[in-house]
C-alpha positions as CSV (number, residue, x, y, z in Angstrom):
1,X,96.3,95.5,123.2
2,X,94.5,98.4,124.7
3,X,95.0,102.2,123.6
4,X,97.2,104.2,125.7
5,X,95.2,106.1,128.4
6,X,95.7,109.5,126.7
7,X,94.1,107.7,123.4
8,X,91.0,106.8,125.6
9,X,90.4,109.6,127.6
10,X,90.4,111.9,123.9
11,X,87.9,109.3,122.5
12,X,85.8,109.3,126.0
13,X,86.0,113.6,125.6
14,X,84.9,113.1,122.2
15,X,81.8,111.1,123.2
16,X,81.1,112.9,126.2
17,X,82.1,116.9,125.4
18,X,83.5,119.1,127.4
19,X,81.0,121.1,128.7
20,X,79.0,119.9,132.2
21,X,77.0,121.3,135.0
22,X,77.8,121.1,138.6
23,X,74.8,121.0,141.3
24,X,75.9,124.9,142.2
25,X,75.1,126.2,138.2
26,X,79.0,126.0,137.6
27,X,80.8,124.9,134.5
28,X,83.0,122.1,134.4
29,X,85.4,121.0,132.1
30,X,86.1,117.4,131.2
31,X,89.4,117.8,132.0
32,X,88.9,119.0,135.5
33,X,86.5,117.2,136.0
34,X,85.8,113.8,134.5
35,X,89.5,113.5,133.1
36,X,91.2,110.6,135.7
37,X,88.8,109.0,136.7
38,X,88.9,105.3,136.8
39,X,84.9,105.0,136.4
40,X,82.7,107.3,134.1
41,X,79.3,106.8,134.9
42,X,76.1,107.6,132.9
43,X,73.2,107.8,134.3
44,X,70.2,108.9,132.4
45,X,67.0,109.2,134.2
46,X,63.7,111.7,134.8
47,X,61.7,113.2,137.3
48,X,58.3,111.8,136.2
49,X,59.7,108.0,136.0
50,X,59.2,106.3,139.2
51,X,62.0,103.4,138.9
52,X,64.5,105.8,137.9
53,X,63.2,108.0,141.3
54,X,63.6,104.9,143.4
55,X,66.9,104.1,142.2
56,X,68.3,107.4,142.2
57,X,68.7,107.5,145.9
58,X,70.8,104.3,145.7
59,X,72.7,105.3,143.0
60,X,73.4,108.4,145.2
61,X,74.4,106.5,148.8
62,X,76.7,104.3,146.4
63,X,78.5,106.6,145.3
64,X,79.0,108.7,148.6
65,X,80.6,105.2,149.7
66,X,83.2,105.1,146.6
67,X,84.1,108.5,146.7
68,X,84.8,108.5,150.6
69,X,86.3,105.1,150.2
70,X,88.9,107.3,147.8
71,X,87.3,105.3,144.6
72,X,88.0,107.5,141.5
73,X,84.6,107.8,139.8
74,X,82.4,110.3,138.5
75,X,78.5,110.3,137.7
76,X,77.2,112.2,134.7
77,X,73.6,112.8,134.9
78,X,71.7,112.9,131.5
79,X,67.9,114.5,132.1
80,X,64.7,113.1,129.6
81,X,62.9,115.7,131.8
82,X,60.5,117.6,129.8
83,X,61.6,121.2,130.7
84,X,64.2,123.2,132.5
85,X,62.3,123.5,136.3
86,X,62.3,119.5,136.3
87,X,65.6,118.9,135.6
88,X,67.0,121.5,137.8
89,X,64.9,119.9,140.8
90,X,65.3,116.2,140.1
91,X,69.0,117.2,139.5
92,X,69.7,119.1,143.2
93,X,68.9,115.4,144.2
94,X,71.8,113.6,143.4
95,X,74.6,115.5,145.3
96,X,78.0,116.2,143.9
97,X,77.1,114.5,140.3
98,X,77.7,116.1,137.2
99,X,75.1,116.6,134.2
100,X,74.8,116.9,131.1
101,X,73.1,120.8,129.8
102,X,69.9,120.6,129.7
103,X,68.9,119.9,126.2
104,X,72.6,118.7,125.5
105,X,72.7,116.8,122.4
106,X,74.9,114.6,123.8
């Protein structure tokens, strides 16, 4: 039998944290942000690896099409980039995603 949804979403916050980025700089909390949803997705990825860069724009038009199509999902975006500049830049990218600090430990 699955756990309750309240049980879930406290482990998922546990794994995740509550601390994210938004593209503007902003904070965001898990629960007003990622909280709800029906699909968490992870996505970790760099500027210098050209796969991830090809897929990163696919990743992107997807989920355009599931958030206008009223889908309930959020992206979290976790950087192997080497420093701070990198990240930032690969990061303005990928639209309305959220991410990880840079440097999180998560």
């Amino acid at each position: 039998m699955a756990a309750p949804a309240s049980a879930q979403s406290n482990e998922l916050q546990t794994l995740l944290g509550d601390k994210f980025v938004k593209q503007n700089g902003d904070a965001a909390t898990f629960k007003d942000s990622v909280d709800g949803n029906d699909l968490i997705g992870l996505y970790f990825s760099a500027h210098w690896c050209p796969p991830c860069k090809a897929f990163t724009p696919k990743l992107k038009e997807c989920y355009e099409k599931w958030k206008s199509d009223g889908y309930k999902i959020e992206i979290i975006f976790g950087s192997s980039d080497k420093d701070e500049a990198s990240f930032k830049s690969y990061f303005a990218e990928m639209g309305s995603w959220l991410a990880f600090a840079f440097q999180d430990a998560k």
